[in-house]
N, C-alpha and C positions, 0 to 999 in steps of 0.2 A: 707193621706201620699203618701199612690200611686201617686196620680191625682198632689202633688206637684214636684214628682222625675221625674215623663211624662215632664212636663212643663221645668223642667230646665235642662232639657237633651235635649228638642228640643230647646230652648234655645242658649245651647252649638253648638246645630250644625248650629243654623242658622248665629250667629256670624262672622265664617268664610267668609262667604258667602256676609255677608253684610256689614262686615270691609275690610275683607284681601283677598276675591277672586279677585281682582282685578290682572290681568294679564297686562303688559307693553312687548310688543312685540319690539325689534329694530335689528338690524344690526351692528355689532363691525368689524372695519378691522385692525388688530393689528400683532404682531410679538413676537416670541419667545424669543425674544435677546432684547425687550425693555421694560424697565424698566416703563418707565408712563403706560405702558399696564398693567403691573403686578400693579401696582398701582389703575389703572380703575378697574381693574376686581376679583383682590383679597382683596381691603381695602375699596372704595368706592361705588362700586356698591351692597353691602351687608350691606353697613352702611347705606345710601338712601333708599333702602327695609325694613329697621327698622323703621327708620325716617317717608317714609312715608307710613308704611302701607300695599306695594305694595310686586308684586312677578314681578320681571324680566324674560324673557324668551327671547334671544340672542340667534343670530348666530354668531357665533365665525369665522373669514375667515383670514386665515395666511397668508400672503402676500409674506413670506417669501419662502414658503416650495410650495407655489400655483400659479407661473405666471398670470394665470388666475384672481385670486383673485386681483394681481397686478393691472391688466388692466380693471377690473370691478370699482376699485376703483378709477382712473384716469377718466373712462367714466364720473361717480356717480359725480366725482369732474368738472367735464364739464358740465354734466349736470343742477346740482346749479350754475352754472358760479361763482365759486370759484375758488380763485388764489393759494391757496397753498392746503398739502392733508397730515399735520403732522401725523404722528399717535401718540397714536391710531385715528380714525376716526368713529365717532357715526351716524349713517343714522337711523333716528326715524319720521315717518310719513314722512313731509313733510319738513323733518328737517336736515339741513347739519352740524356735529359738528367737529372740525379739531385740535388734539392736547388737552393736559390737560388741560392747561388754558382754553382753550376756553368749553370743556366741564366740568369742575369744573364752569363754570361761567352761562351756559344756561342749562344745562339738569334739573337739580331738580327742574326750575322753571316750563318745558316742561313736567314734573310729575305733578307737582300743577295743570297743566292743564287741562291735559286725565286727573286726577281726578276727577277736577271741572265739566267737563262735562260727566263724567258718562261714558267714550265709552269704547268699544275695539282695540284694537290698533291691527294690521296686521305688517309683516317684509314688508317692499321695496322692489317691485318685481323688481330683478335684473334685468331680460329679457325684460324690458320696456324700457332698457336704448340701444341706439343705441350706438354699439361698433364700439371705433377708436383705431389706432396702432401709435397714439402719443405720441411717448416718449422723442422726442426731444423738447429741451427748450432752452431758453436765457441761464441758469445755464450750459449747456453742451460747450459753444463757448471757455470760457478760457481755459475748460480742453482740447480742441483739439488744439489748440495752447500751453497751455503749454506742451502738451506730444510731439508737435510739436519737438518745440525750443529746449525741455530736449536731444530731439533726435539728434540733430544736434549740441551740444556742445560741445568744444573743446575735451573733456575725451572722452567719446563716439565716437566721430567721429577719432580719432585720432588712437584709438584702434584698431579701426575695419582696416584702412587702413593699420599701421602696421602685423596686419591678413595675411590681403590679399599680402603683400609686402613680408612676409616671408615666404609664401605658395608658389608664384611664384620664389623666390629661390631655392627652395626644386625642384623646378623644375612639382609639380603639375598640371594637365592639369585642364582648366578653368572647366570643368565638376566636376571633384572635388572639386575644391575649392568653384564649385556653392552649390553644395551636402554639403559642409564644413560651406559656411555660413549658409544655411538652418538651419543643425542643430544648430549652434553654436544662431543665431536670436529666435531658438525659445528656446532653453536654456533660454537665456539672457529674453524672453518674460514671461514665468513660474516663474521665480526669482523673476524678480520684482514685477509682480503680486501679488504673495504670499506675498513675502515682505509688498507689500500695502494694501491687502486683512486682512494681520493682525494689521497690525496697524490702519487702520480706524475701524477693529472690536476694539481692547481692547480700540481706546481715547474712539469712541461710549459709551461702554461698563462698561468706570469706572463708580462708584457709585456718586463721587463728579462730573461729566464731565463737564453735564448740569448746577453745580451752578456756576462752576468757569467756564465756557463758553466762557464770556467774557473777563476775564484777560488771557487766552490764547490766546484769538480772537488778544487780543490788543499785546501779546507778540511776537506771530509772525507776525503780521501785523510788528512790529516794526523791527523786524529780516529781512524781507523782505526788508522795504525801505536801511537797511545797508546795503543788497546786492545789492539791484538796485544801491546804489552807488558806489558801487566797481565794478558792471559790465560796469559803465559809464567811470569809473577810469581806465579799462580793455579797453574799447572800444578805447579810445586815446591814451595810451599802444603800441597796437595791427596797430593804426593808425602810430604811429609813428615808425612801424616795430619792435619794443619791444615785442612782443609774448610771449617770453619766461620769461619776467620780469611781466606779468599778476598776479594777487593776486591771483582770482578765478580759482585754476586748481591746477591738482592732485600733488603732493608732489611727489618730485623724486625719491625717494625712492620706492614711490607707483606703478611709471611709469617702475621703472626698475624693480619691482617685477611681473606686469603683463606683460614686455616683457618677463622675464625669464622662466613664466609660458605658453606663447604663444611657446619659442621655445624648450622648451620641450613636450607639450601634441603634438605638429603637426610632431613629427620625430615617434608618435608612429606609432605599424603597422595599428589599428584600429580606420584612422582618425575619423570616424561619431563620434564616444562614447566620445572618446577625447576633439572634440568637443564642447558635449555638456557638459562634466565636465569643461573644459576651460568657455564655457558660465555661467556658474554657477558660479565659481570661478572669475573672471573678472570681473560681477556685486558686487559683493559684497565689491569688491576693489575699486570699481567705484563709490560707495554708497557714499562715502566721496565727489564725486563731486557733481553727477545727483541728490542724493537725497537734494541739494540745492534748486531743484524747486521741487521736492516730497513732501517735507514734507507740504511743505502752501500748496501743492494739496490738500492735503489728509486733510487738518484741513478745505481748503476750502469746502471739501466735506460733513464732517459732518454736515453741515448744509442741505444737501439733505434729503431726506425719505432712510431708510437704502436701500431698492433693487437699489433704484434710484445712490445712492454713489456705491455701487459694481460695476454696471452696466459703470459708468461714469468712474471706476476705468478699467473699462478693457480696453476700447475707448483710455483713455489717455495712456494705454501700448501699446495699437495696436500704436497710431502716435510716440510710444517713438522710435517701431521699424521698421515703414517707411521709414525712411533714410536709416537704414542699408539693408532693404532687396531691395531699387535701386542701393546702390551701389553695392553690387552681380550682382541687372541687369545689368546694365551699364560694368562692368568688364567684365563679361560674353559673353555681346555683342561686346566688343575687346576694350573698354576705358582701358588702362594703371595705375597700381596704380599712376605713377605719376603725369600722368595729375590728377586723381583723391587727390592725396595732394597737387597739385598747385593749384587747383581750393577751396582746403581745406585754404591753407596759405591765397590765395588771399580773403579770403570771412571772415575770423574771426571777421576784425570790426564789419561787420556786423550783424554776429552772435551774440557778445558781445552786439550791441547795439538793439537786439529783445530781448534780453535778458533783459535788463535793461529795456525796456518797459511791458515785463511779469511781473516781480518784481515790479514794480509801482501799474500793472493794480489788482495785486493779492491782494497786502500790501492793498489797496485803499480797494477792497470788503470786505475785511477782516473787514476791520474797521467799513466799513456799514451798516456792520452786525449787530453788535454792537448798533447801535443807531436806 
């Protein structure tokens, strides 16, 4: 009786050992704000360990919370000479796996394997990977030109010169008013920011985003071509000295409420603060114009890896306020507001008609998306 309880107690213990010691070693680069993550790692990766057999042991690298991590996983993705780097992203032996699909589709079989042949598996020594500071893509070009164009549109640009036009009534010295835009630019830069920063978190973020992906792809791609054709409609408008009969542009109402708000914050005594409550306030009234190229930014965006869409989200607000922060220089250096809106009047076709070419090149990717 002894000699039969010895045997199946060594039994028990050798079991483990020769079913389920098996250890899978990989590398996960994932994020706390996405959802296929929490998918890979709280419902699949624990169903496949039952399935087959196996114990996972993972390093977990947040891409999010960790630059580094960011850039380690760009290297990793250069180094497989891999064109894309969705996450989540699996690095297992010798193995590059990019987004759900693609590892729902190869990882278990890459299990079947290391188990077929009996090995141990190692993580992916990071430090093998020669590190580059490439963050710039073909995906980055529309958003500098669209932050461009956003920057130079009639709302925008309009604004800013009445600023400056009622500053030098007031009789303000160009030092001020230099100090005046400063603040009021980087107001105007924080607003929209955030403004963008949350909006591409919560599309990211809904639960259905990713299944209806595409009919939103396609809705505003569709939104888009009806603006490029109004900025075309604008453009000849504007040609034929109609300016003021343009479809695309702020509602009078609008216009006379941020003149009203311009010439009250700047008679206070503490112009800087002023300022920047006026920037704040101004964007938001502006939203009704500028975020006509915003929003397909921001939808263009989500198709990036999220650091990569923030990142891209900042670039397009730095060129949003490029214009504005030359024309402080140019004023400063003795340009005239009104050369500065004759040069404005004179140039609107123009404008209108980059405009109308962003709205094509945008609606167009959108859709390419897509397919």
């Amino acid at each position: 009786m002894k000699k039969i309880t010895f045997i199946t107690m060594l039994w028990l213990l050798l079991i483990p050992l020769s079913v389920s010691g098996m250890t899978i070693r990989f590398i996960i680069f994932s994020s706390s704000e996405c959802q296929s993550c929490f998918k890979l790692k709280q419902l699949l990766l624990p169903e496949w360990e039952k399935e087959f057999n196996v114990k996972f042991d993972y390093q977990d690298h947040d891409i999010i919370n960790n630059i580094k991590n960011f850039e380690f996983m760009l290297n990793i993705r250069d180094h497989f000479k891999k064109e894309k780097s969705d996450i989540p992203v699996v690095v297992i032996e010798d193995q590059y796996m990019s987004g759900l699909i693609e590892i729902k589709k190869r990882f278990p079989d890459m299990v079947k394997k290391i188990k077929k042949e009996n090995k141990s598996t190692e993580y992916f020594n990071l430090n093998s990977i020669e590190r580059t500071e490439d963050f710039v893509s073909l995906a980055l070009l529309p958003v500098l030109y669209a932050g461009l164009v956003d920057g130079i549109n009639p709302c925008a640009f309009a604004t800013i010169i009445f600023l400056i036009s009622y500053l030098g009534y007031l009789g303000k010295t160009r030092k001020k008013i230099l100090l005046t835009g400063i603040s009021y630019t980087m107001a105007v830069f924080i607003t929209y920011l955030l403004i963008g920063m949350g909006l591409l978190h919560s599309i990211m973020n809904l639960p259905v985003f990713y299944k209806i992906s595409i009919f939103i792809n396609i809705a505003i791609a569709s939104f888009t071509f009806v603006l490029a054709f109004l900025s075309l409609k604008d453009y000849f408008l504007a040609r034929q000295g109609r300016a003021g009969d343009m479809i695309l542009q702020l509602p009078r109402s609008l216009k006379q409420r941020i003149h009203k708000n311009i010439r009250e914050k700047t008679t206070s005594p503490s112009l800087i603060i002023s300022a920047v409550i006026l920037g704040f306030m101004v964007s938001l009234f502006e939203l009704a114009c500028t975020g006509q190229i915003y929003l397909p930014t921001i939808i263009y965006l989500t198709k990036e890896h999220d650091v990569t869409g923030y990142l891209y989200l900042v670039i397009y607000n730095l060129m949003f306020i490029l214009p504005l922060v030359i024309i402080f220089i140019l004023f400063h250096s003795g340009l005239s507001s009104e050369k500065l809106s004759g040069f404005f009047q004179k140039n609107i076709p123009l404008i209108k008609f980059l405009t109308f070419i962003l709205f094509m090149a945008l609606g167009t990717i959108l859709l390419l998306s897509v397919f």
